[in-house]
PAZAPA-4460 file (N, C-alpha, C; in steps of 0.05 Angstrom, whole numbers, plus 32768, in hexadecimal, padded with zeros to 4 digits):
% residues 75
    n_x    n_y    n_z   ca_x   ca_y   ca_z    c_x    c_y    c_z   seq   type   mol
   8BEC   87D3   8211   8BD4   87DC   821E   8BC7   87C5   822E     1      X     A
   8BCC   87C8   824F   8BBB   87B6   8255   8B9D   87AC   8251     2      X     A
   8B8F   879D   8252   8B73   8792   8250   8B65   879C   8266     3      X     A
   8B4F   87A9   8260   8B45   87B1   8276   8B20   8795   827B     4      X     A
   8B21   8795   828A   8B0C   8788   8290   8AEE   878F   8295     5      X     A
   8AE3   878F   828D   8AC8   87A4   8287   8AB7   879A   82A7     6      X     A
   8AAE   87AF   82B2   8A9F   87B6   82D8   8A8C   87A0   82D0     7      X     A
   8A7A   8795   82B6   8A67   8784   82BA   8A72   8766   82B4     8      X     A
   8A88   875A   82AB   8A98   874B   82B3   8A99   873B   82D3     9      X     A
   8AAC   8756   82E2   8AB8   8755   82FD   8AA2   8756   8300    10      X     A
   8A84   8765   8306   8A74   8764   8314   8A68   8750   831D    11      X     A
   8A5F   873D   82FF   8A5B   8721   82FD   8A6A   870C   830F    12      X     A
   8A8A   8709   8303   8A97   86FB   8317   8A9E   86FC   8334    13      X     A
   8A95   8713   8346   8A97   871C   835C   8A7C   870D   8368    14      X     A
   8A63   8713   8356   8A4B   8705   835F   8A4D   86E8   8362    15      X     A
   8A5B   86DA   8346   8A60   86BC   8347   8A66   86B5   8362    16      X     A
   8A84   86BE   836D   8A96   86BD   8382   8A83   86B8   839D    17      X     A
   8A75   86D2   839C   8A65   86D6   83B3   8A47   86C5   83BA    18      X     A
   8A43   86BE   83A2   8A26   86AE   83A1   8A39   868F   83A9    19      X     A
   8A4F   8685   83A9   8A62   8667   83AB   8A6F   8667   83CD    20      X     A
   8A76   868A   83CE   8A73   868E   83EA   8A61   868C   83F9    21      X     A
   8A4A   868E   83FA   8A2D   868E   840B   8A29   8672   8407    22      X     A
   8A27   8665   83EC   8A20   8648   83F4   8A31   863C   8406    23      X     A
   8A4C   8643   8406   8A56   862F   840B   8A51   862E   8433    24      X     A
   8A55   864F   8439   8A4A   864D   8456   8A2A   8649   8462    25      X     A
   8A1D   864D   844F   8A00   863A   844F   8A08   8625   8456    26      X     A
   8A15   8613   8442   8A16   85F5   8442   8A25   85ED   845E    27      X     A
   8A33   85FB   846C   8A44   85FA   8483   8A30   85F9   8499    28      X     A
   8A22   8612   8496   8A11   8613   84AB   89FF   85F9   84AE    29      X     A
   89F5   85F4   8493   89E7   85DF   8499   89F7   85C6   84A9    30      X     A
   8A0F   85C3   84A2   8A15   85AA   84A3   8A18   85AE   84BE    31      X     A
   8A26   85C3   84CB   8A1E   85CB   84E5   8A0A   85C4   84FC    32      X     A
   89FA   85CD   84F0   89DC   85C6   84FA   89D6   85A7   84F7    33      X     A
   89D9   859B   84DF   89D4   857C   84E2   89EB   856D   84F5    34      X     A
   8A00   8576   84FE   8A17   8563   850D   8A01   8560   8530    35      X     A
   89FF   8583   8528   89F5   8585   854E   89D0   8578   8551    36      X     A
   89CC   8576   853A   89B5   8569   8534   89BC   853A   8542    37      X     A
   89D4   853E   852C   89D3   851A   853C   89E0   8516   8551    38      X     A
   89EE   852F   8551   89FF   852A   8574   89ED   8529   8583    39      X     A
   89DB   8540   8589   89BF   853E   85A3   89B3   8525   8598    40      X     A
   89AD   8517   858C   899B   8507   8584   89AA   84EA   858E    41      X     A
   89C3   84E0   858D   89D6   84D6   8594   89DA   84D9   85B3    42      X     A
   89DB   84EB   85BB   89DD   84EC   85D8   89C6   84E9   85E4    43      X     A
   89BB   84E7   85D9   8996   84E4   85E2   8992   84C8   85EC    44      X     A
   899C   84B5   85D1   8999   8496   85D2   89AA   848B   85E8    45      X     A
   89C3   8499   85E6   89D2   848B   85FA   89C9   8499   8621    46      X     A
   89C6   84A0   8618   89B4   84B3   8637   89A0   84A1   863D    47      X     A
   8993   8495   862B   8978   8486   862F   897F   845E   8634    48      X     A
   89A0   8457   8621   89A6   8446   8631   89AC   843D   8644    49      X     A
   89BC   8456   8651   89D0   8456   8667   89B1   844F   867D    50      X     A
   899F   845D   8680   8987   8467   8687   897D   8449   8695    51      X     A
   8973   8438   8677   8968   8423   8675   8978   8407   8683    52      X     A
   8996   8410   867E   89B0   83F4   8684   89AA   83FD   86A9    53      X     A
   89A6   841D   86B0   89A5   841F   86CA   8990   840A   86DC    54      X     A
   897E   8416   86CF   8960   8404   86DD   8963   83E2   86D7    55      X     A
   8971   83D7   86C6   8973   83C6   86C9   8990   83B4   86E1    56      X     A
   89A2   83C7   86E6   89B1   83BD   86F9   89A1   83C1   8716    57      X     A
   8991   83D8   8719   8981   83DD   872B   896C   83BB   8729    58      X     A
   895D   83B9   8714   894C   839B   8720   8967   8382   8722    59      X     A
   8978   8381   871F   8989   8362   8722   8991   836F   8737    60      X     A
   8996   8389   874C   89A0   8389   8763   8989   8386   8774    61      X     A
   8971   8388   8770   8951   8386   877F   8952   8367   8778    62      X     A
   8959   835E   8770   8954   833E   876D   896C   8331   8781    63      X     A
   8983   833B   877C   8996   8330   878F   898C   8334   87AB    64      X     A
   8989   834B   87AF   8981   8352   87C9   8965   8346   87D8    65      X     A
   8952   8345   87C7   893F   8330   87D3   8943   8310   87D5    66      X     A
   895D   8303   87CB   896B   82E7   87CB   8977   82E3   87E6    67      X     A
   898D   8306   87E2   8991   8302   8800   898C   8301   881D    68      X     A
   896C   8315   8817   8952   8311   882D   894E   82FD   8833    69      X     A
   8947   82F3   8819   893F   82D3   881D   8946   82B9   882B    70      X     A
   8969   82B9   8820   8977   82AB   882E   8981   82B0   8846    71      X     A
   8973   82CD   8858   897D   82D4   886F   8967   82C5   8887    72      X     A
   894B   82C9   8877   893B   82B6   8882   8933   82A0   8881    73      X     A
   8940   8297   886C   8947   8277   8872   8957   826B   8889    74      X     A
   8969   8279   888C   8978   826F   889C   896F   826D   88C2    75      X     A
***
């Protein structure tokens, strides 16, 4: 005679399953959400260097260029 397994058993372990299922795509989603969280945050900083390294090649070419004014009227 096989063993039969009593509905409040299975019912239980179906819930276990399913409550380890939901966390685990919770936990996904979150982690989801935190990647795209430091990625924008990350591309932010480097947007803001590129930004800053710009304006600075911009003043050493305003400096060259008023040297070479300079030395045009020197001459």
């Amino acid at each position: 005679m096989p063993t039969e397994i009593s509905t409040e058993v299975m019912a239980k372990s179906i819930n276990i399953v399913d409550i380890i299922a939901t966390s685990i795509l919770f936990f996904f989603v979150i982690l989801i959400c935190v990647a795209l969280i430091v990625s924008i945050r990350k591309l932010s900083k480097d947007q803001k260097k590129k930004a800053q390294n710009s304006m600075n090649v911009e003043r050493k070419l305003d400096k060259i260029i008023a040297l070479l004014e300079k030395k045009e009227i020197d001459k």
